[in-house]
C-alpha positions in Angstrom: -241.7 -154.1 -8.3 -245.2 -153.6 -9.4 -246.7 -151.3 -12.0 -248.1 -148.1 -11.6 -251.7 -148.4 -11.5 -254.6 -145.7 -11.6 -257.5 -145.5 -9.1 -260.5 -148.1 -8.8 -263.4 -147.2 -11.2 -266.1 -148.1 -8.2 -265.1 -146.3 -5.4 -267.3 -143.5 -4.4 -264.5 -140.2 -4.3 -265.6 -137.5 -2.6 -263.9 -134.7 -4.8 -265.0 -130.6 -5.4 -263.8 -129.1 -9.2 -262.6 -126.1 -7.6 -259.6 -128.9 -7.1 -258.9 -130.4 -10.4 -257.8 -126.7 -12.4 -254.6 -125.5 -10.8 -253.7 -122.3 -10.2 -252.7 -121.0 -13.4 -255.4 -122.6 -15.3 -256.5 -120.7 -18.9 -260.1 -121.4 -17.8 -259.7 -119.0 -14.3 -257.9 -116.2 -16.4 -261.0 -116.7 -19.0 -263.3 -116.2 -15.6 -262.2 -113.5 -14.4 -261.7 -111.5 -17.4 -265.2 -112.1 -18.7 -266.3 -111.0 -15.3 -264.6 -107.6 -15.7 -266.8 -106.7 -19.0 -269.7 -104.8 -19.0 -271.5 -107.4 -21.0 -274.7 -105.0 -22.1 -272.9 -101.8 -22.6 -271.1 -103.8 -25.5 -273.8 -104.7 -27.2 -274.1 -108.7 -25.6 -278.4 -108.8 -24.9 -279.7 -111.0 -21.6 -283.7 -111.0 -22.3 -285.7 -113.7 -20.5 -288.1 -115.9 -22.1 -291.5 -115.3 -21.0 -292.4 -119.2 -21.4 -290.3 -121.7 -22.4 -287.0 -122.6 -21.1 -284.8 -120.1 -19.6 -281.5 -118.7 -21.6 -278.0 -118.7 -21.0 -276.1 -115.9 -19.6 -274.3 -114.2 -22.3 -271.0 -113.8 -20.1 -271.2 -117.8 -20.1 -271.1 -118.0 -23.4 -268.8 -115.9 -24.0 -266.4 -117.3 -21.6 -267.0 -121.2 -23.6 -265.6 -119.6 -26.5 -262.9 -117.7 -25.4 -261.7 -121.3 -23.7 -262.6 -123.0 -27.2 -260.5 -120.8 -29.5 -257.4 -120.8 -27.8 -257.6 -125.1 -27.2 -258.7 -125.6 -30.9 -262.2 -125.9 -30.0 -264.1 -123.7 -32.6 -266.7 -125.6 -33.7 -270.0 -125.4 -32.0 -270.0 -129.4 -32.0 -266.5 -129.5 -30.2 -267.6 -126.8 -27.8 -270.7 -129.0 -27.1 -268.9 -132.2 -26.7 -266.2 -130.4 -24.4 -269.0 -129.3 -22.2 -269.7 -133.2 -21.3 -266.3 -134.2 -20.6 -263.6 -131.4 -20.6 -263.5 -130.4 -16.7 -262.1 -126.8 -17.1 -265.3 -126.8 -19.3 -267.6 -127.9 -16.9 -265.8 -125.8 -13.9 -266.4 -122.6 -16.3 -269.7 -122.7 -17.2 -270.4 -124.4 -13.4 -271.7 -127.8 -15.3 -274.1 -126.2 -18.2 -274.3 -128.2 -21.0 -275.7 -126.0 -24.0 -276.4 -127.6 -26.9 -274.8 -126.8 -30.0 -277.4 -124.9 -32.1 -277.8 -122.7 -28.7 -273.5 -122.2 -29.0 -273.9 -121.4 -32.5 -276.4 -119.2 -33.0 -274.9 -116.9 -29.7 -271.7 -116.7 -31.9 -273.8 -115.5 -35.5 -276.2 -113.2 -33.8 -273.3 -111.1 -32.0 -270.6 -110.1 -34.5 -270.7 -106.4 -33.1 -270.8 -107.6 -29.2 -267.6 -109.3 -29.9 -265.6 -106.2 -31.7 -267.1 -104.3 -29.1 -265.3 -106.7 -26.4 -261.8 -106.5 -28.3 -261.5 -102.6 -28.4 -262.9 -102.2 -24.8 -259.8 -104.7 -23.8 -257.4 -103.0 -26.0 -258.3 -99.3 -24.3 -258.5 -101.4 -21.0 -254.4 -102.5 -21.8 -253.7 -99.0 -23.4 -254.9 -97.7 -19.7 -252.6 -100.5 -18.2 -249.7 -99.2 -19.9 -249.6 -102.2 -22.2 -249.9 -100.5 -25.3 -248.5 -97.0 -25.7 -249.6 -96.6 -29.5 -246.4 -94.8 -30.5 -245.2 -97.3 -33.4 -248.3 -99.9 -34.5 -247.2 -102.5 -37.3 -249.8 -102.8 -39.4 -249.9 -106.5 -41.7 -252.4 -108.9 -43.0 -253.0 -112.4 -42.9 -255.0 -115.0 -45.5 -257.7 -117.9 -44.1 -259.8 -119.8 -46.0 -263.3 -119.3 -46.5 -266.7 -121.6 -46.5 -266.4 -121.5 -50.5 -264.9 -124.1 -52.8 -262.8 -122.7 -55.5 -265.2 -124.3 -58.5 -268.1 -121.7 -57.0 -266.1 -118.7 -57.0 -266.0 -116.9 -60.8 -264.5 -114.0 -62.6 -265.6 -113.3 -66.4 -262.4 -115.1 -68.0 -263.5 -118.7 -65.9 -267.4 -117.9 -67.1 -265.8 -117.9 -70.5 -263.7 -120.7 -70.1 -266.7 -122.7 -69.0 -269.4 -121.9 -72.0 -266.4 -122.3 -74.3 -266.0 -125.9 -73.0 -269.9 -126.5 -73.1 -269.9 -124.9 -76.6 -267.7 -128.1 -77.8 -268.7 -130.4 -75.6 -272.2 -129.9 -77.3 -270.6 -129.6 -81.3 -269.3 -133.2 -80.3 -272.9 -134.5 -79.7 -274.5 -132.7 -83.0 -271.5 -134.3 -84.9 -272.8 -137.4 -83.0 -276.2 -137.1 -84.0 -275.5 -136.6 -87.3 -273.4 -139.6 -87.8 -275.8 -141.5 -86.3 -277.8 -143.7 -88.7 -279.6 -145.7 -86.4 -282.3 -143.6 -83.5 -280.7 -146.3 -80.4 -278.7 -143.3 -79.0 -280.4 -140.6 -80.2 -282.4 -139.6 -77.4 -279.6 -140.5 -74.8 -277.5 -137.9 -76.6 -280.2 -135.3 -76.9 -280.7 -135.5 -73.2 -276.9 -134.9 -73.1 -277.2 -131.4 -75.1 -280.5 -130.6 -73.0 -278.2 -131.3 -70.3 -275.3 -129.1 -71.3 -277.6 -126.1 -72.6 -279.1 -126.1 -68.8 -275.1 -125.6 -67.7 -274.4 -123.1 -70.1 -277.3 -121.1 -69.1 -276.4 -121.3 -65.2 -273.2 -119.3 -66.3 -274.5 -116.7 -68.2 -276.7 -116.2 -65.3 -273.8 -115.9 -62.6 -272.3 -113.5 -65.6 -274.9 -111.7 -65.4 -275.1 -111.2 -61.4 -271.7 -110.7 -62.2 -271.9 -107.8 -64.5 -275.1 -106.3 -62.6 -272.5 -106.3 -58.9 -269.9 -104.4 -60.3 -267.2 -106.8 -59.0 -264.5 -108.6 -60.6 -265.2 -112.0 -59.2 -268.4 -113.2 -57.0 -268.7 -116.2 -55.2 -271.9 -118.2 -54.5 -271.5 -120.0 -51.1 -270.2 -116.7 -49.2 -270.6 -113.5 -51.0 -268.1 -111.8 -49.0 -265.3 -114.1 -50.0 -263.0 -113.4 -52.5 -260.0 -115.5 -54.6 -256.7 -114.8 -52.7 -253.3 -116.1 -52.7 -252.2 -117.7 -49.2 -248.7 -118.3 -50.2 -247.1 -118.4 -53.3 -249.1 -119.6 -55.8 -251.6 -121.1 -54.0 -254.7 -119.8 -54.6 -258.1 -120.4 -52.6 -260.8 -118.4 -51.8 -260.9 -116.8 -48.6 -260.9 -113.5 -46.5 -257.0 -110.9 -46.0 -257.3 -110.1 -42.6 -255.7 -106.7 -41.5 -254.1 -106.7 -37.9 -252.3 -103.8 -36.2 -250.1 -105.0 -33.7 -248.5 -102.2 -30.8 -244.8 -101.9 -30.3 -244.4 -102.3 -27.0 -245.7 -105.5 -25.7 -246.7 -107.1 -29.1 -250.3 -106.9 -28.5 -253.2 -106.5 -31.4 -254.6 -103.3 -31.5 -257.0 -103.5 -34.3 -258.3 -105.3 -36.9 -260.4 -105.3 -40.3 -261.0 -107.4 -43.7 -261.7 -105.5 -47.0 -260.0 -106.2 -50.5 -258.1 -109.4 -51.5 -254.6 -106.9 -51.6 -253.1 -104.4 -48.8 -253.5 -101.5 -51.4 -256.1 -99.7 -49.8 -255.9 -100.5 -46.1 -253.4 -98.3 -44.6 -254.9 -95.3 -44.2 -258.2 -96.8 -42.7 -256.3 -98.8 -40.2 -253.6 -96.3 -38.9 -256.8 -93.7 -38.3 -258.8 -96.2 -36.6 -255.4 -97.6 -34.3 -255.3 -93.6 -33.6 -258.7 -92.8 -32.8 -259.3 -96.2 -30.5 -256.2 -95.6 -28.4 -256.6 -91.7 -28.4 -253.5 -90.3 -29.1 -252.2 -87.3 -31.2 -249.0 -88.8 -33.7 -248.1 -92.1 -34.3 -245.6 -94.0 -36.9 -246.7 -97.2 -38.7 -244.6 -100.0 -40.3 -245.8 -101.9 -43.0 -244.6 -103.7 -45.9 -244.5 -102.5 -49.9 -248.0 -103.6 -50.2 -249.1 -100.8 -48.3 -246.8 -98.3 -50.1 -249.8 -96.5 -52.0 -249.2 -92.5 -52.5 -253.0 -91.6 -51.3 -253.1 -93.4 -47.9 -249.6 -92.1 -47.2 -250.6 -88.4 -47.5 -253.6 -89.5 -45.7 -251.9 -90.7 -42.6 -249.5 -87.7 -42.7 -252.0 -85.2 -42.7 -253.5 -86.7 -39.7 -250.6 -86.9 -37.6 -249.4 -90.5 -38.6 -245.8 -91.0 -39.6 -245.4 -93.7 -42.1 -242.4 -96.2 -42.4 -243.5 -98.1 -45.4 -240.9 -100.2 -47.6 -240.8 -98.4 -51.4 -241.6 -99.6 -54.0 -239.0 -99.4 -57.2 -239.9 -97.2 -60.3 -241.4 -99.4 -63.0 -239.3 -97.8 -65.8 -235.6 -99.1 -63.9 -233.5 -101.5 -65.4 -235.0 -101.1 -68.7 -231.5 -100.2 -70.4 -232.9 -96.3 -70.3 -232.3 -93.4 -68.1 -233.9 -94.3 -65.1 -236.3 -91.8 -62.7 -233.7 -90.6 -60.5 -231.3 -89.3 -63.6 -234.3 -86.6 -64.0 -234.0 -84.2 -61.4 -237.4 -82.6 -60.1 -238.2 -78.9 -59.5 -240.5 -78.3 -56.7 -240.8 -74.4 -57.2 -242.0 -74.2 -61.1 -243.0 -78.2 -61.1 -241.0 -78.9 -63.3 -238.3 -81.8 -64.3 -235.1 -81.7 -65.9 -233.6 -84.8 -68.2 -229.6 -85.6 -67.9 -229.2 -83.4 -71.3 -230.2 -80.7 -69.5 -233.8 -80.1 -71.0 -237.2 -79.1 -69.6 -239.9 -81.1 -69.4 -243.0 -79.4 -68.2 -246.4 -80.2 -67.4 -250.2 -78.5 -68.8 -251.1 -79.1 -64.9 -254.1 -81.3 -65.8 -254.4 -84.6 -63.6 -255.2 -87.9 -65.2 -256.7 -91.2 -64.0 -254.2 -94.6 -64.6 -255.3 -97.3 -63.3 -256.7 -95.6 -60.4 -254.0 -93.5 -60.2 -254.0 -89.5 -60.1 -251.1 -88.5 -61.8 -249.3 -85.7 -64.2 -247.8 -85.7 -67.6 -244.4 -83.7 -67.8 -243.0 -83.8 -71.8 -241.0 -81.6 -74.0 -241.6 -82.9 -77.6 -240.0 -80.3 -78.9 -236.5 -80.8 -77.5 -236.7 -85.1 -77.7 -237.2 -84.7 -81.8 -233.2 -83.1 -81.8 -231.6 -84.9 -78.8 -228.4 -86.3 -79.7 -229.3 -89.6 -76.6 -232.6 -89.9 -77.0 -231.7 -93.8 -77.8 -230.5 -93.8 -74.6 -233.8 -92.1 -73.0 -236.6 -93.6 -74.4 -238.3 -95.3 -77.4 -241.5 -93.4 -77.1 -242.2 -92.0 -80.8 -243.4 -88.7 -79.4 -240.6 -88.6 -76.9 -239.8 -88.9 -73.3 -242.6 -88.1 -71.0 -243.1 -88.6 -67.2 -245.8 -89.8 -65.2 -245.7 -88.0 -61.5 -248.3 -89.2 -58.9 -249.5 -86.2 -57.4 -249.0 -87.9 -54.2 -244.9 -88.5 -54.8 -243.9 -86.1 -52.3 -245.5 -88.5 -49.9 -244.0 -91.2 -51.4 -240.7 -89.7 -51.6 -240.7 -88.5 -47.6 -241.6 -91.8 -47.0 -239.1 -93.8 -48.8 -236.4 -91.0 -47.4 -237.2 -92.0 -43.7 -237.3 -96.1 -44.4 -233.7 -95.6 -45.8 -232.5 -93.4 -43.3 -234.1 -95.6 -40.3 -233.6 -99.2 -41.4 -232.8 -100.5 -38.1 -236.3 -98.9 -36.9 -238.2 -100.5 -40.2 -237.0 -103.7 -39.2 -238.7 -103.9 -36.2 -241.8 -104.7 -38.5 -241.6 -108.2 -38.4 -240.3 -108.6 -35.1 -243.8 -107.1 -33.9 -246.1 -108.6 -36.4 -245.1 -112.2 -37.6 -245.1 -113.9 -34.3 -248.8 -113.6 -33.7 -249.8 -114.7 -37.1 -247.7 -117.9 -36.4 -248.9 -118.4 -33.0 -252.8 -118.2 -34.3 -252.5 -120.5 -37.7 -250.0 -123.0 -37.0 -250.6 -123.4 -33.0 -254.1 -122.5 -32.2 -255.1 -123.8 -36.2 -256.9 -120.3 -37.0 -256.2 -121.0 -41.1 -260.1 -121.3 -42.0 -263.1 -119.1 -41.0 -265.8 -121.1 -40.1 -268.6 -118.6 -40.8 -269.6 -116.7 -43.7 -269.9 -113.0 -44.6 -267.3 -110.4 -43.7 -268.8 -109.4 -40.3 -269.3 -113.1 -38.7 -265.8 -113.8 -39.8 -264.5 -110.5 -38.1 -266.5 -112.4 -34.9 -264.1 -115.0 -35.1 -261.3 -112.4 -36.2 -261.9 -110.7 -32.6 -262.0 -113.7 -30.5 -258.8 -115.1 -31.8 -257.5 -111.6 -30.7 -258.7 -111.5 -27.5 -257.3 -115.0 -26.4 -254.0 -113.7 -27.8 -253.9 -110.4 -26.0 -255.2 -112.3 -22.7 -252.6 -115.3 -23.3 -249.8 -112.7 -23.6 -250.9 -110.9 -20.4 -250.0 -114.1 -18.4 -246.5 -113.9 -19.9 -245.8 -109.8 -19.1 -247.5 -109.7 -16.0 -246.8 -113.2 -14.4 -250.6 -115.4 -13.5 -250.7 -114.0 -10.1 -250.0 -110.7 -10.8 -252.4 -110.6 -13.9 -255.1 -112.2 -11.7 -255.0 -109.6 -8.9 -255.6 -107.3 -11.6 -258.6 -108.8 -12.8 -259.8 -109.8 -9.4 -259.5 -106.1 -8.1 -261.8 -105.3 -11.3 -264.4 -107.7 -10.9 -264.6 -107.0 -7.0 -264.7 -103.0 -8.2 -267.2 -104.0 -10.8 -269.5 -105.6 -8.2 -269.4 -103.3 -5.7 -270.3 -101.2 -7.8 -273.0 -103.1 -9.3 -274.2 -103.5 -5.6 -274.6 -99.8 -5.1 -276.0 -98.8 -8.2 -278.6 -101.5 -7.9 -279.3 -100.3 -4.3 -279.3 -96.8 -4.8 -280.4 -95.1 -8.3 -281.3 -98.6 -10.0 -280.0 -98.8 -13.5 -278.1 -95.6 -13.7 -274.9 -94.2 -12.0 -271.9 -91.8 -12.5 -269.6 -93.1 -10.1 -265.7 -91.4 -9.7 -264.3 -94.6 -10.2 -266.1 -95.5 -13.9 -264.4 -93.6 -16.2 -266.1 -92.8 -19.8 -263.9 -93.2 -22.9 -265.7 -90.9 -25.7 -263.5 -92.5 -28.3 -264.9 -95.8 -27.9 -268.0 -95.0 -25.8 -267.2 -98.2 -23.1 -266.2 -97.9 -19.6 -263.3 -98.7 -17.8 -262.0 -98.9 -14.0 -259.4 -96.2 -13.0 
């Protein structure tokens, strides 16, 4: 019995590449879906050279990275490389070989073309059915940034480091002056000169510092910021916001701001709601997002929060916790467990960003017979209200009464934060600046979204969808190009105003 051997190396084989991608192929779904996009209207720009050598199509481009980032192929290098000897590659593009300053500079110069590609797909799902936009968990995810640790600063590390320079450079006086011989004099002089030029590097980046208004500032990428990605591991990097739909899983939107979740509730359930057009929706997010403003935010605008509470800071302190003081909405007013009023001189003060109220009664804590047990203020017990706690308390009201429904949070969310870092290796950005990384951001998203499709629908079914579409889209094409030339209103292109891209009916 002989071994299995492979083919002979010079034997001419006649062969076509339509034949070496089967059916179900992630390069023919790529194809077809880039084909259904109305590459111009989303901001992608196809302008030919007047001399030189032509350029590449945009949709070609486009359709190289969306293969790249779901195989692990993000660098413009890789991409190059698997244009030469990757055969789904070479089937996709039809055998173009861009080079890869061409593959890099397509994916810096169109951060807005590629969010513009996202939301047209996620209102092209939303009018599939796909999404329904009735519950969207909204969570966050760290990467790492293109910025080492040493060149990101707050004021405490500045300090740190002129305090170590500072001694480093007593040592070297005390050197000098013990010195009775001039053989290492001028060695350690350099070594002062040297250590003054340090110094003053940081009390420049202090300054820029001080002049941004920022608490930290980082010198490779400016938009990066020191995060924690797990525990306490800390690196510098970007907190990615996602909102994921209910129904199928699938992203519906996306952002990066601050290094926390404090302030990005509000911002993303109103964008989720405006993209996909509809009039209420609930949200489910974690305590990170639990911040009184944003909830009465997203209330007022027809958003339902589910939003896990936080606890009162002044519990298990050994004193009469927050809910022993019972609070009266009519004359806004609170009553301790002696039975005493504590009222409020209605002005609203600022804590720590805060908006809150003072509620005290001085007068009444001087004579109480428990105050040991209430507090060990000097003045008394007094009570700091948000004036946002009636959001806070719907809020928590609903979580506890619907914990089944809150738990669907990370049953929506976590999956595709798995499936992106650990199997596709999304943990690092590889560009800099908050709206280039939100290029990469939205590509990840797409693939995701598509990749999913191929699971609810079934390959087939999925590509007879997109086939019908493209053969719509160039019909279409065909007519208006034969008819009116560049413009058209056509019954079958339908006009989303929330988004301003088009979509088949």
């Amino acid at each position: 019995m002989d071994f299995i051997t492979g083919f002979d190396r010079d034997q001419l084989v006649m062969m076509d590449f339509e034949s070496c991608l089967g059916p179900d192929s992630w390069a023919r779904i790529v194809d077809m879906f880039v084909d259904i996009l109305p590459m111009g209207d989303l901001g992608f720009r196809d302008v030919l050279n007047n001399e030189g050598r032509p350029p590449y199509r945009s949709s070609d481009m486009l359709k190289l990275y969306l293969y790249g980032y779901k195989n692990k192929l993000r660098s413009s290098r890789q991409l190059e490389h698997a244009c030469k000897v990757n055969l789904e590659v070479i089937w996709l593009l039809k055998g173009l070989r861009p080079s890869a300053r061409k593959i890099a500079y397509f994916r810096k110069r169109n951060p807005k073309a590629f969010k513009g590609a996202f939301r047209y797909f996620v209102v092209l799902l939303k009018d599939w059915e796909l999404i329904e936009g009735e519950t969207i968990a909204i969570d966050s995810f760290k990467i790492r940034a293109q910025n080492a640790l040493k060149n990101n600063f707050n004021q405490n590390k500045i300090d740190r480091h002129i305090e170590y320079i500072d001694n480093k450079i007593l040592e070297y006086q005390q050197q000098l002056d013990a010195e009775d011989g001039d053989s290492d004099t001028e060695k350690i002089q350099d070594k002062i000169a040297y250590q003054e030029s340090k110094k003053e590097r940081y009390r420049n980046i202090g300054e820029e510092l001080r002049t941004s208004g920022e608490r930290q500032i980082s010198l490779t990428d400016p938009d990066a910021r020191s995060v924690v990605l797990h525990r306490n591991i800390i690196n510098v990097g970007y907190n990615v916001q996602a909102g994921c739909d209910a129904k199928y899983k699938l992203f519906v939107n996306n952002d990066t701001g601050t290094v926390n979740d404090t302030h990005a509730l509000s911002p993303m359930a109103l964008d989720a709601k405006q993209l996909l057009g509809v009039e209420k929706m609930r949200t489910l997010t974690d305590k990170g997002y639990t911040t009184g403003k944003h909830l009465d935010i997203c209330t007022k605008n027809g958003i339902t929060t589910y939003s896990s509470p936080k606890e009162h800071s002044s519990q298990h302190n050994g004193l009469y916790p927050m809910v022993d003081f019972k609070y009266d909405r009519e004359m806004d007013t609170y009553t301790c467990p002696d039975g005493q009023i504590l009222v409020t001189n209605g002005t609203v003060y600022n804590k720590a960003g805060h908006k809150v109220k003072h509620y005290k009664n001085r007068q009444a804590c001087k004579v109480c017979p428990v105050r040991h047990l209430c507090t060990t203020n000097k003045n008394g017990r007094f009570i700091e209200r948000s004036i946002y706690q009636e959001a806070l308390e719907e809020n928590q009201k609903r979580v506890e009464e619907n914990p089944e429904y809150y738990r669907l949070r990370q049953q929506i969310t976590e999956h595709q934060f798995g499936t992106i870092k650990r199997q596709w290796g999304f943990t690092h950005t590889l560009m800099k600046g908050k709206q280039n990384v939100l290029s990469e951001v939205n590509l990840i998203m797409i693939c995701y979204n598509l990749s999913r499709l191929v699971s609810i629908l079934d390959p087939k079914v999925l590509k007879d969808r997109l086939k019908r579409l493209v053969d719509i889209f160039f019909a279409l094409f065909g007519a208006i190009s034969a008819i009116l030339g560049d413009f058209a209103f056509l019954g079958n292109l339908v006009y989303h105003k929330r988004t301003g891209y088009k979509t088949f009916a």
